[in-house]
N, C-alpha and C positions, 0 to 999 in steps of 0.2 A: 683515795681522797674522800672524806669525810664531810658532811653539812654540820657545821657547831652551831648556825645561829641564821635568823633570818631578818632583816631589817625593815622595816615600811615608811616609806615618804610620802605625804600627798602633795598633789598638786594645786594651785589652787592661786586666784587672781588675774587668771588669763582664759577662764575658761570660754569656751568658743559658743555663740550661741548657737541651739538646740533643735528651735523650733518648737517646743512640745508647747504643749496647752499652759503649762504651768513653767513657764522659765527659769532655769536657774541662774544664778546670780554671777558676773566671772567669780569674786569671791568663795566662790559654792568647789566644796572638794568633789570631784568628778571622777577624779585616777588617781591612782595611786602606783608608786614603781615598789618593786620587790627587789630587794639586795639579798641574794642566799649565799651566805661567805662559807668558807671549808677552810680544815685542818692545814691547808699547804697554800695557804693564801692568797687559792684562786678566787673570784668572786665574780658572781653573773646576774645581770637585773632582768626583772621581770616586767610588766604591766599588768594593770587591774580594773577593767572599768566597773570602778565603785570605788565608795568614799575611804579612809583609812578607817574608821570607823564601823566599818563592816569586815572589811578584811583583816583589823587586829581581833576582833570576835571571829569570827573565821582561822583564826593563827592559834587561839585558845585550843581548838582540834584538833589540828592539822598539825601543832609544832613537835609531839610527842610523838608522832605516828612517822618524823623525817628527821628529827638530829640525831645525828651518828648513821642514817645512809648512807650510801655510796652516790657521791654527786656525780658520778659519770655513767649513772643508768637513769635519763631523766624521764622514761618510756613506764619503765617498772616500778619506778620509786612513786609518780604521779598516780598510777594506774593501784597501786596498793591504799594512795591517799582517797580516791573517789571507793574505793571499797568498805576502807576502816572508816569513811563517812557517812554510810547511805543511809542511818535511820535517822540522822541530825543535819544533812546539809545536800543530800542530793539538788544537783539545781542551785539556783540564786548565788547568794554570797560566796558559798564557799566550795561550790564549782569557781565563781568568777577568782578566786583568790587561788586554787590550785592551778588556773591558768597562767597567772603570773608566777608563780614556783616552778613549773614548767617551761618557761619562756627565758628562765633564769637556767636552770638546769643547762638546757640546749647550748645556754650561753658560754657554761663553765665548760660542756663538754667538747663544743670549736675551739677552745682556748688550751683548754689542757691538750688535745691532741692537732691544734696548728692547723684545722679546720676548721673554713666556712659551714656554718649550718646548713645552707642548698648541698652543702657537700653528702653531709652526713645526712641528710636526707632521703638521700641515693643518685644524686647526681644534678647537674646545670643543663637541664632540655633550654634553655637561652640565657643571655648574657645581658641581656635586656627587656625590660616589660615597661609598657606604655601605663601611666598612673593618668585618673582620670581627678582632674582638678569637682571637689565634692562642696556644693554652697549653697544656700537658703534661695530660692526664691523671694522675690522683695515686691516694691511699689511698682509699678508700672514705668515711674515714673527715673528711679535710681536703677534699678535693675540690669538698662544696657552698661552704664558704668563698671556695675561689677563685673558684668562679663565679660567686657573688654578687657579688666585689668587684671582676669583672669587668663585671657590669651594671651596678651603681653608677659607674663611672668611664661609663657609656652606651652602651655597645655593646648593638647591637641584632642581630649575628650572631654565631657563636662558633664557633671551627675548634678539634677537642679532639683531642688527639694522642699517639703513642708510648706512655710508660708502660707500665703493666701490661695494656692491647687488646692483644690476639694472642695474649700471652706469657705467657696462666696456663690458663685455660681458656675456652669459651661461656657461660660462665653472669658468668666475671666480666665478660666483654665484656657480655653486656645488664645486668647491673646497673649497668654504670658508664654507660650511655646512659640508663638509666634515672633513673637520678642525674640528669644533665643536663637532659631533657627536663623532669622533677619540679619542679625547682629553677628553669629558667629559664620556663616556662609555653610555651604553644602558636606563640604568636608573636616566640619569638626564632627566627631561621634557625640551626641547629647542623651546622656541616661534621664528619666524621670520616677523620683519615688514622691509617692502621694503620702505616703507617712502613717502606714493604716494599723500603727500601734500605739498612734496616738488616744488620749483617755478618750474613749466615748467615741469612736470613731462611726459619723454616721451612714456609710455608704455602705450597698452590697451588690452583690453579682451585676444587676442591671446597670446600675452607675458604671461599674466599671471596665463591663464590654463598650459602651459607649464608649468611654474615657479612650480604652486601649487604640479603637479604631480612628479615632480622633487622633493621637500619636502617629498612629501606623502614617496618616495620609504628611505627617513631618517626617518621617524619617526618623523615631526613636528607637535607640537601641536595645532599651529593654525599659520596661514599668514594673517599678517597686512596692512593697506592700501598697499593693491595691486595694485589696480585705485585710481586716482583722486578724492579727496571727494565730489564730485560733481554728477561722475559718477553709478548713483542709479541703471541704467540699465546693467549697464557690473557687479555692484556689482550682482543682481540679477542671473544673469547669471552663473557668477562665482561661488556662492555658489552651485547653483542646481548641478555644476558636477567637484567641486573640491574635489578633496580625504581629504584634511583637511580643518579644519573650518575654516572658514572667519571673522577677527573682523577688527572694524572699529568705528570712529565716536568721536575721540578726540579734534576736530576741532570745534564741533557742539557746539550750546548755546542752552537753554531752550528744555524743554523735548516736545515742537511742535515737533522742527526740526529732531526729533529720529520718530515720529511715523509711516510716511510711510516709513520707512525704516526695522522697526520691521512690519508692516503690510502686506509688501510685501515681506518677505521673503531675503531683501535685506544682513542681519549679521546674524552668527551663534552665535555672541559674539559683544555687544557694548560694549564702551567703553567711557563713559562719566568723563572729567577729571571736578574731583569736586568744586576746584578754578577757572572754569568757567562754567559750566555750570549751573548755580545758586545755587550753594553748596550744601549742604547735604539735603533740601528739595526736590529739586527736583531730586536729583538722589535717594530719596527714591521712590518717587511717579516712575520713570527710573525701580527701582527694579521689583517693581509690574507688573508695564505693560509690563515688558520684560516678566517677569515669565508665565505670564499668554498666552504668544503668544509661549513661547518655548526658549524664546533668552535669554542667559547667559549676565549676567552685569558682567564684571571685569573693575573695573576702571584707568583710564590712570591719571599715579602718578607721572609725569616727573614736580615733583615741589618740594614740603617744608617738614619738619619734620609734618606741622601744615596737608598741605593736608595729608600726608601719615596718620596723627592718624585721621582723617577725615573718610577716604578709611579704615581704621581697623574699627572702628565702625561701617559704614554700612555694612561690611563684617559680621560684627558682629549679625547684623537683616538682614541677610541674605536668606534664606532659602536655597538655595545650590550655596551659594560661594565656589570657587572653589582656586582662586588666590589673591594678591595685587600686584601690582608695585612696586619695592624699586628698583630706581636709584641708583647707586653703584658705585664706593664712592660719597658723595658727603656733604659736609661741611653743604650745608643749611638741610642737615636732620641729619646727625648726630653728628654735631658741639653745634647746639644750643637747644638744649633741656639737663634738668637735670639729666636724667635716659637716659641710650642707648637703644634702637634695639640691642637684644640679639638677634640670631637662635638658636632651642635646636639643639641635635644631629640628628633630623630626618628632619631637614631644615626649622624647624616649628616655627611660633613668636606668643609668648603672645599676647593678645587683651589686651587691658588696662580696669581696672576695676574699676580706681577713679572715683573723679566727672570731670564730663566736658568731656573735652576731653583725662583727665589722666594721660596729662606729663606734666609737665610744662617747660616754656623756661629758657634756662641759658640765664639771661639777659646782661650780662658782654659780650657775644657770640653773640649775637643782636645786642649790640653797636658797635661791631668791625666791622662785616659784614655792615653795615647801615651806616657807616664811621664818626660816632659819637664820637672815640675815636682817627681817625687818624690826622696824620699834625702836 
């Protein structure tokens, strides 16, 4: 089975707000999906987070170096592309675009051989994994709102992010945990990412053992870029004497750039988002080598319905996955796909068990978002 062609869609009109210093617009292309068709008329999508506009510069590379492979070596074919790229695209763009070719590959190859990806990944260590409902920190004042109607939809952990954490003062940070904990009671899990790859981010080491200990006295399950993604030494630091775990590393490309960070003790918890960090090959090979030093993988899913069944699969070969990301609401994951994201009653989501990747997309919802249908 052969690759003759590869397709690019962006998304774009629903985009989910961000948080960052500089907001993008829903209007604003964010993702983009990868269609890699073959000679026998299988075809498998990808994701990309980044615009189509970087990923068809990124395709200008990448396209001569993949039609006419073998679409059912998505391990070898990807791992040849991050090669014949390294003196024009290591990192950035066109790491994030052979993420999605990769995410496609895996696709064709559950399809063609009538296997789920958890499958081919080397096996289903569970059948279910708890997704933590992922949402902005707000007002004071609307804030219990969302997070009720965050519970109501079922979720039974909660990732609370950006906003006004870090960027007023200590007291708004614990009232606004305070808020959280109040409102969701003892036994919701509540993550906290301070968002410390935002532009100019002004905090360091001392801010953020505060911070942490402050957490620890609610009961947070883990605090997110607390420093700068940069800062390998204060992460190091921080970990050694914060009451809760430390995760980190959504920013990063290729599973290089993870290892002295896993070596040194730098995360208690990475977090490799799969639509860029060279998709599901390499955050397999991410699994391993965390597992074997101590450091938990939960992957960062601030993207597609496509990444999120990505992220269930390798939760899926997991050996002790713990979490997924599901952004919430959000149109590009629950809009376009055929079957929804159900929760059961204990906050828990089916793995998919088709071939591929096991859902397939509402196409008619891909034209709309991709503006294939507007004007």
């Amino acid at each position: 089975m052969k690759i003759t062609d590869i397709r690019t869609i962006p998304l774009f009109g629903e985009t989910p707000m961000t948080g960052w210093t500089i907001e993008p617009g829903p209007d604003e292309n964010m993702h983009t999906l990868v269609e890699v068709q073959t000679d026998e008329g299988v075809s498998g999508i990808g994701s990309v987070f980044t615009s189509k506009a970087l990923v068809d510069g990124a395709m200008g590379l990448l396209r001569p170096n993949i039609v006419g492979e073998n679409a059912l070596e998505p391990e070898r074919v990807c791992e040849k592309l991050h090669q014949m790229t390294f003196w024009q695209g290591r990192g950035g763009a066109v790491t994030h675009a052979i993420s999605g070719i990769d995410i496609a590959l895996w696709d064709i190859f559950g399809k063609a051989v009538g296997q789920p990806v958890g499958r081919l990944l080397g096996g289903y260590y569970r059948e279910k994994i708890k997704p933590y409902g992922s949402i902005l920190f707000e007002d004071p004042e609307t804030f219990p709102h969302t997070l009720q109607d965050a519970l109501d939809r079922g979720f039974r952990a909660l990732k609370l992010g950006w906003g006004a954490f870090g960027r007023v003062d200590r007291y708004m940070d614990e009232h606004l945990i305070k808020i959280a904990r109040d409102t969701c009671g003892p036994d919701v899990e509540l993550m906290v990412d301070a968002g410390g790859s935002d532009a100019f981010w002004p905090h360091n080491y001392k801010w953020a053992i505060e911070t942490a200990r402050m957490l620890g006295d609610y009961d947070i399950t883990w605090f997110e870029e607390a420093l700068p993604p940069d800062d390998i030494e204060g992460h190091i630091r921080l970990r050694e004497y914060s009451p809760v775990r430390i995760a980190g590393g959504e920013v990063f490309t290729r599973r290089q750039s993870f290892m002295p960070w896993i070596e040194r003790g730098a995360y208690d918890i990475i977090q490799p988002d799969v639509t860029k960090v060279g998709g599901i090959s390499e955050v397999r090979r991410l699994i391993w080598y965390a597992y074997d030093h101590n450091v938990l993988v939960v992957t960062h899913g601030w993207n597609t319905a496509i990444g999120f069944l990505a992220d269930l699969h390798l939760a899926a070969a997991h050996p002790i996955a713990r979490w997924v990301e599901y952004i919430t609401p959000s149109p590009y994951i629950e809009d376009i796909v055929t079957t929804q994201f159900s929760l059961d009653e204990d906050g828990l989501l089916t793995i998919p068990t088709g071939p591929g990747l096991g859902v397939e997309l509402d196409w008619d919802a891909v034209r709309h978002y991709s503006g294939r249908n507007k004007g």
